[in-house]
C-alpha positions as CSV (number, residue, x, y, z in Angstrom):
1,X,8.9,45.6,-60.4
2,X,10.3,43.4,-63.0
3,X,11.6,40.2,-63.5
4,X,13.4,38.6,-66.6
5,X,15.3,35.2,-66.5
6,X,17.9,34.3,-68.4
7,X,18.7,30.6,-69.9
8,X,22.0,29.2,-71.3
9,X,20.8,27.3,-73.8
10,X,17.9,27.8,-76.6
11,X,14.4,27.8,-75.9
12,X,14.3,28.1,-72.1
13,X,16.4,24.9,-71.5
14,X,19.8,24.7,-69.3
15,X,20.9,25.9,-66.4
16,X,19.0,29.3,-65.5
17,X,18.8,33.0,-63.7
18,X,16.3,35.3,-62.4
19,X,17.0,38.9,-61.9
20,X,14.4,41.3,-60.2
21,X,16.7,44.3,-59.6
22,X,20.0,45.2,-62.0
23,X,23.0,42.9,-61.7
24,X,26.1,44.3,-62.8
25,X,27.8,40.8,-63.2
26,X,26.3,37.7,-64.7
27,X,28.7,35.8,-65.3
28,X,29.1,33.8,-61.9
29,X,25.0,33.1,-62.3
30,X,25.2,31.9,-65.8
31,X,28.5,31.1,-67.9
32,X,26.5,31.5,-71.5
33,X,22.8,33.0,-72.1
34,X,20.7,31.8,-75.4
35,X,17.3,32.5,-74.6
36,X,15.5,35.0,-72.0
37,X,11.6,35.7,-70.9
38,X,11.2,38.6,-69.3
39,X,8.0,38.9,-67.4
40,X,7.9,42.2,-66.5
41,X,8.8,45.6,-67.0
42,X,11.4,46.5,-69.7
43,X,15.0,45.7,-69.3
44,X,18.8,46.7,-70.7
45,X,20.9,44.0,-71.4
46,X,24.6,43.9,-71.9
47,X,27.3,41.7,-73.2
48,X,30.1,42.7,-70.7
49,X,29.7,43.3,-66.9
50,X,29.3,46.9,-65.2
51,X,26.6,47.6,-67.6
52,X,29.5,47.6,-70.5
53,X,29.4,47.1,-74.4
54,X,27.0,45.8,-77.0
55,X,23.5,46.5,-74.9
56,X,20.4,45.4,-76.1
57,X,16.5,46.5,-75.5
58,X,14.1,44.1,-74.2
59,X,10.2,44.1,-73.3
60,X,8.2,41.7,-71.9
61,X,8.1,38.5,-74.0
62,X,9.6,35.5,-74.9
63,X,13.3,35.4,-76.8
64,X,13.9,32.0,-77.6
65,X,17.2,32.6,-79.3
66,X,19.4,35.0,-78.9
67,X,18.7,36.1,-82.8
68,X,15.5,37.3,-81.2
69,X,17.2,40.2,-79.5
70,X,19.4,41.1,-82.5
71,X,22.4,39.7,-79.9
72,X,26.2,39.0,-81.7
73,X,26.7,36.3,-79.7
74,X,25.4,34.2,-76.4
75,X,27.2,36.8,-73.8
76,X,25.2,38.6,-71.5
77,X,27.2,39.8,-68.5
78,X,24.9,42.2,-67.0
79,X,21.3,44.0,-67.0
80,X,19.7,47.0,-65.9
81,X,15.6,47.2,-65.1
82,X,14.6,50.3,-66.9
83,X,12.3,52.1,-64.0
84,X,8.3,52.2,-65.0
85,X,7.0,56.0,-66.4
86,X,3.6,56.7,-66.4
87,X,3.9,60.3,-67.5
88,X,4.8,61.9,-71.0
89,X,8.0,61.1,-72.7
90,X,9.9,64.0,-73.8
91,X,13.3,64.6,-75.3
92,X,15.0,67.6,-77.3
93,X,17.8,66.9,-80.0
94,X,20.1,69.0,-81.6
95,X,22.8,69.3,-84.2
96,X,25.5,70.4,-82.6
97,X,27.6,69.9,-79.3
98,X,26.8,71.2,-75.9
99,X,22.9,71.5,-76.7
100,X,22.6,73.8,-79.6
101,X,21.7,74.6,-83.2
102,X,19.1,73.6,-84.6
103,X,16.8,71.7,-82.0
104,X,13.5,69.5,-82.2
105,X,11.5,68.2,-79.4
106,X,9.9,64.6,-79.5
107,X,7.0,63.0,-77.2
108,X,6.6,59.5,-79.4
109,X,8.8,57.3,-81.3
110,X,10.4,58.0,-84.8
111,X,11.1,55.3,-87.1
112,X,13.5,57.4,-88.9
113,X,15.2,60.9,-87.6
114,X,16.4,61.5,-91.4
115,X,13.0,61.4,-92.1
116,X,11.1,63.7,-89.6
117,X,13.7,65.7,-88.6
118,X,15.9,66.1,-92.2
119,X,19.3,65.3,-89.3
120,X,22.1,63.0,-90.8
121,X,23.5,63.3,-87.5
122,X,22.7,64.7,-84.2
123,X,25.0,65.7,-81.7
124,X,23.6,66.5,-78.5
125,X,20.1,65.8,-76.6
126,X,18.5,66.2,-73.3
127,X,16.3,63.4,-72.1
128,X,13.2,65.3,-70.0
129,X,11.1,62.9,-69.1
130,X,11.0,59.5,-69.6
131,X,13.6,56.8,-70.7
132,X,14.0,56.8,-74.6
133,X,16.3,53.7,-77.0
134,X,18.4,55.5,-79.4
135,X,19.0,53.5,-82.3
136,X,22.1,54.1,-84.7
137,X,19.9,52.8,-87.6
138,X,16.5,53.3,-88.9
139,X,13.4,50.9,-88.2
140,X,14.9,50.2,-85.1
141,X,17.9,48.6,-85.9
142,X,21.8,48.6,-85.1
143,X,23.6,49.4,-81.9
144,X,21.0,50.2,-79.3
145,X,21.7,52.6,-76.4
146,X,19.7,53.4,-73.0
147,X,19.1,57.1,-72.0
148,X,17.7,58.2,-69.0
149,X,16.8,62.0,-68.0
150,X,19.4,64.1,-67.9
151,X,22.0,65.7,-70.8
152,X,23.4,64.4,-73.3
153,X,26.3,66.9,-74.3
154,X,28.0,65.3,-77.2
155,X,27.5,61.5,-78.6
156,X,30.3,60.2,-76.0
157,X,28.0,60.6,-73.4
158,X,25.8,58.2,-74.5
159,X,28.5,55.9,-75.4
160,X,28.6,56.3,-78.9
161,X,31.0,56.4,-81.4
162,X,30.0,58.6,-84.0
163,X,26.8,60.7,-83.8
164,X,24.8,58.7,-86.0
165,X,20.8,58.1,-84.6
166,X,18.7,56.4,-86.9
167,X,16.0,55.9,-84.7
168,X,14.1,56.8,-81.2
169,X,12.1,54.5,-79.2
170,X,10.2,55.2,-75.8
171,X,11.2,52.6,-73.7
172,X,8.2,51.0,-72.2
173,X,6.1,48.3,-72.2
174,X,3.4,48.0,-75.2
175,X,1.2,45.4,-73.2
């Protein structure tokens, strides 16, 4: 289970909302957000309703500002619990469309996929286990986007832009 609750104003003051399952629409619950704790388990948040726009990563912790969770602004309009995995975390990525060229498997995080892998880009993946952050910049940073198992046949899928990864997290809870 998890629970996170959301706050309209900085540092857990103003009107609030808890969420214990995903809620596609915030926005009659809380007309602002500017500060969340999430209790448990790891969550997707996004700016627009139906799970829509910028989308941000959260664990369990306390985001007094919404600075803390590299948000653009105070609009949250919807979030997703990210199911607990106990098991290994595996993913394969590859340079090209449609699952091919040149492919590398992970089972940890990677600070930077130029780095390990020597990709500029990659085009495709298929999420085996686990759920994974992908992260259009290195260190962590930049657009942020949730994948669950299944394929990934070309960077629209995950609802990218342009198929630029900089990064690859495991998402799970570090406590």
């Amino acid at each position: 289970m998890g629970k996170i609750t959301f706050y309209e104003d900085r540092a857990f003051q103003g009107r609030c909302h808890e969420c214990t399952a995903d809620s596609p629409n915030l926005q009659p619950c809380i007309s602002r957000c500017n500060s969340i704790r999430v209790e448990s388990g790891c969550w997707m948040i996004y700016e627009r309703p139906n799970y829509q726009g910028q989308q941000y990563f959260l664990r369990r912790g306390e985001y007094p500002d919404h600075q803390q969770w590299m948000g653009l602004s105070d609009s949250i309009r919807s979030c997703r619990l990210i199911p607990p995995h106990s098991g290994t975390y595996r993913m394969k990525i590859y340079e090209r469309e449609e699952l091919r060229g040149q492919m590398s498997e992970l089972t940890d995080d990677c600070l930077s996929v130029q780095d390990r892998f020597h990709l500029a880009e990659i085009h495709s993946l298929n999420v085996l286990e686990g759920s994974w952050i992908l992260y259009e910049m290195p260190n962590y940073r930049g657009r942020q986007y949730l994948l669950r198992p299944g394929e990934y046949r070309r960077f629209l899928d995950w609802g990218a832009t342009n198929a630029k990864v900089g990064s690859l997290r495991r998402a799970m809870d570090l406590y």
